[in-house]
N, C-alpha and C positions, 0 to 999 in steps of 0.2 A: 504494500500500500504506500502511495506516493501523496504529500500531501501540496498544495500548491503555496507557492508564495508571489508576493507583492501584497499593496497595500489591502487591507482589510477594509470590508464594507460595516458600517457600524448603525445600529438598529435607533430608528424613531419611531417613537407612537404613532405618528402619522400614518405608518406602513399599514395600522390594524383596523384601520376604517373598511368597513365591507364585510367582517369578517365577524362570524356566529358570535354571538353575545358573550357566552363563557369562557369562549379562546380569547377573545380581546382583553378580558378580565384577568386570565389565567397568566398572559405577558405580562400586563401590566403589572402582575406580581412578583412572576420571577427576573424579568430583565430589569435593569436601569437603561435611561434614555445614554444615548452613545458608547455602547453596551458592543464593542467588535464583536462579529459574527465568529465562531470558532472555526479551527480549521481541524482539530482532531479533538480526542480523548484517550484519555488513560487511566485503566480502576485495577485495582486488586480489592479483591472480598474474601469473605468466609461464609460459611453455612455450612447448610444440611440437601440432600439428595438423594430423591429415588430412584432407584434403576428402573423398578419396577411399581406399579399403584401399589401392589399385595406383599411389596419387602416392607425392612424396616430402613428408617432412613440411616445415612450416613458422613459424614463428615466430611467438608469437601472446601478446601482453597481454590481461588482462581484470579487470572487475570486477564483483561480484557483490552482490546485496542480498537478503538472507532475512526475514520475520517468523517468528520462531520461535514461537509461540502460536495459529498457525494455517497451514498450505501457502501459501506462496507466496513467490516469488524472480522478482528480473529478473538475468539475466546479460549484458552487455555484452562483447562479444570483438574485438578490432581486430587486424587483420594489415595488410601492406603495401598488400594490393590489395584486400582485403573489410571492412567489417565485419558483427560477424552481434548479432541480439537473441536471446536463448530465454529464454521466461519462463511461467510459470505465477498466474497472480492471477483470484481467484472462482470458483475450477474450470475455469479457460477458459488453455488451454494453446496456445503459438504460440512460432513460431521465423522471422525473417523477415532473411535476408541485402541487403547494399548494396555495390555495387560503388565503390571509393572513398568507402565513406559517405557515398557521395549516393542513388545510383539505384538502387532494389530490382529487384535477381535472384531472386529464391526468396522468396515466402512459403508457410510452412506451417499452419494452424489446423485445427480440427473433431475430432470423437471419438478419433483415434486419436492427432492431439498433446496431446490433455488426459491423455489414459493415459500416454503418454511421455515430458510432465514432471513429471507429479507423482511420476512413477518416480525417474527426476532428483531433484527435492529430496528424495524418501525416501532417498535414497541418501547424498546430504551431508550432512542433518543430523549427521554425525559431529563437523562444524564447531559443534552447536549441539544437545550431548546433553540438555539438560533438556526439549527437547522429546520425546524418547523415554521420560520417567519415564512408571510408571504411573499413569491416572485419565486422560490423555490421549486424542487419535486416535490415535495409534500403539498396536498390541499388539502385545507377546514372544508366540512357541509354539514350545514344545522342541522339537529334532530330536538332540543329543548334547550331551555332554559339553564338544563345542568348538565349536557350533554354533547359532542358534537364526532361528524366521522372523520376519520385523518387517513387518506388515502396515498398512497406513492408507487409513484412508475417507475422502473428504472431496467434497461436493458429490454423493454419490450415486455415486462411481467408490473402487472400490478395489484398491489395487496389494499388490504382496509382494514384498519381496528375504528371500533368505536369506544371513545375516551367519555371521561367520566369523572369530574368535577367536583369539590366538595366547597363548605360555604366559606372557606378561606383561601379561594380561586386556584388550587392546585390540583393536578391530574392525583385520582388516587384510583382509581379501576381502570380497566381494559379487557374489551374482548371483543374475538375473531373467531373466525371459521378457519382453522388448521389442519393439516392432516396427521392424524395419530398414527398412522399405518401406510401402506402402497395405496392402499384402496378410497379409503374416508376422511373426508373433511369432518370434525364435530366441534363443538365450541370449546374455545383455548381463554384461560382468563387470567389477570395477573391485579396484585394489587403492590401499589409504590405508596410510602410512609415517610414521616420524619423527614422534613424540608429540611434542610441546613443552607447555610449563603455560602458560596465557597467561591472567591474570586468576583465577587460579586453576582452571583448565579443562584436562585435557588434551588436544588436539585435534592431528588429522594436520595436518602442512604439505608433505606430497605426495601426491600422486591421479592415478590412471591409469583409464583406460575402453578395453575393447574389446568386439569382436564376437568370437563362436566360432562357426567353420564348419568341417561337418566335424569336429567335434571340437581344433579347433585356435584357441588365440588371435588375432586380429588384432587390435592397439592401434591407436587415432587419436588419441587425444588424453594427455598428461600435465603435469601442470601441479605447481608450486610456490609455495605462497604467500610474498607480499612483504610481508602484513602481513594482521593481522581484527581485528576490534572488535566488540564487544559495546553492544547499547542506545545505539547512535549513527546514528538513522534518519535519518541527512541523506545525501545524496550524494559526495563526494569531490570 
């Protein structure tokens, strides 16, 4: 991942005129006015993860790299017995576990992990909201009051989560149509907590992901940031 340089474009409120009630609300929280547009990210976390709905969880580090100027992120995730990659760059989306971080068990690639991560990074940009201004790939379209959809194209593929607003104007739910398998798309839903300002940015420092079946939650994964950085595209 290459990130581009020259002068940075820097955000006005002017930009949010047009734009769903809640989103305009939800800037106006997290940005300040001349607020430069990012050009990457960078997190390391902790938590817990399931391999499966039906194990027990497990304990799990990670870290994570976004360009925020165009889709694409690598994530790195270490447990005691696996590690795993998921990553999306050039519209080419893939997920490939190592048992001991040597010897791959599981790889995944082809049309339906390009849909699945760029799902993925639509999701987190919450870590790296200047890439959601408008003029962007990303577009806002109302659905209420507390509510709106955030759609992005990129490479010819385009995803949609609907975002989800609480009354201190930050994103705290999400959810989409994923596929849990080769076959089916079912609803994917995540919930982000605990605003902190960081570089002047408000961003969640907790994230959770589940599957609904049946109409019911199932979480696998929830995680905590240990630290993020802005416009620091080197590795850790």
């Amino acid at each position: 991942m290459h990130t581009e340089t020259g002068p940075a474009k820097t955000y006005d409120p002017a930009q949010l005129n047009g734009l769903p009630a809640p989103v305009q609300r939800y800037f106006r929280h997290v940005l300040k006015p001349g607020q430069p547009y990012l050009r990457s990210a960078r997190l390391r976390h902790e938590g817990q993860l399931k391999t499966d709905l039906k194990k027990d969880w497990m304990n799990i580090t990670g870290e994570e790299y976004f360009l925020a100027n165009k889709p694409a992120y690598i994530w790195n995730g270490t447990t005691t017995w696996f590690s795993a990659c998921d990553q999306y760059v050039a519209g080419r989306g893939s997920l490939t576990v190592r048992l001991l971080s040597a010897f791959p068990i599981q790889h995944f690639s082809g049309p339906i992990a390009d849909e699945s991560e760029l799902l993925r990074y639509l999701a987190e940009t919450v870590w790296f909201p200047t890439s959601l201004l408008p003029g962007g790939l990303a577009v806002w379209s109302p659905i209420d009051d507390n509510s709106a959809t955030l759609t992005l194209t990129d490479h010819g593929l385009t995803v949609s989560c609907q975002m989800y607003f609480n009354e201190k104007d930050e994103i705290v739910h999400y959810q989409a149509q994923r596929y849990s398998d080769m076959t089916h798309r079912i609803p994917w839903t995540g919930q982000v907590s605990d605003y902190r300002e960081t570089d002047g940015i408000r961003i969640p420092f907790h994230a959770s992901a589940a599957w609904v079946i049946d109409g019911v939650e199932q979480p696998y994964a929830r995680f905590t940031l240990r630290e993020i950085e802005f416009d620091q595209p080197h590795p850790y």
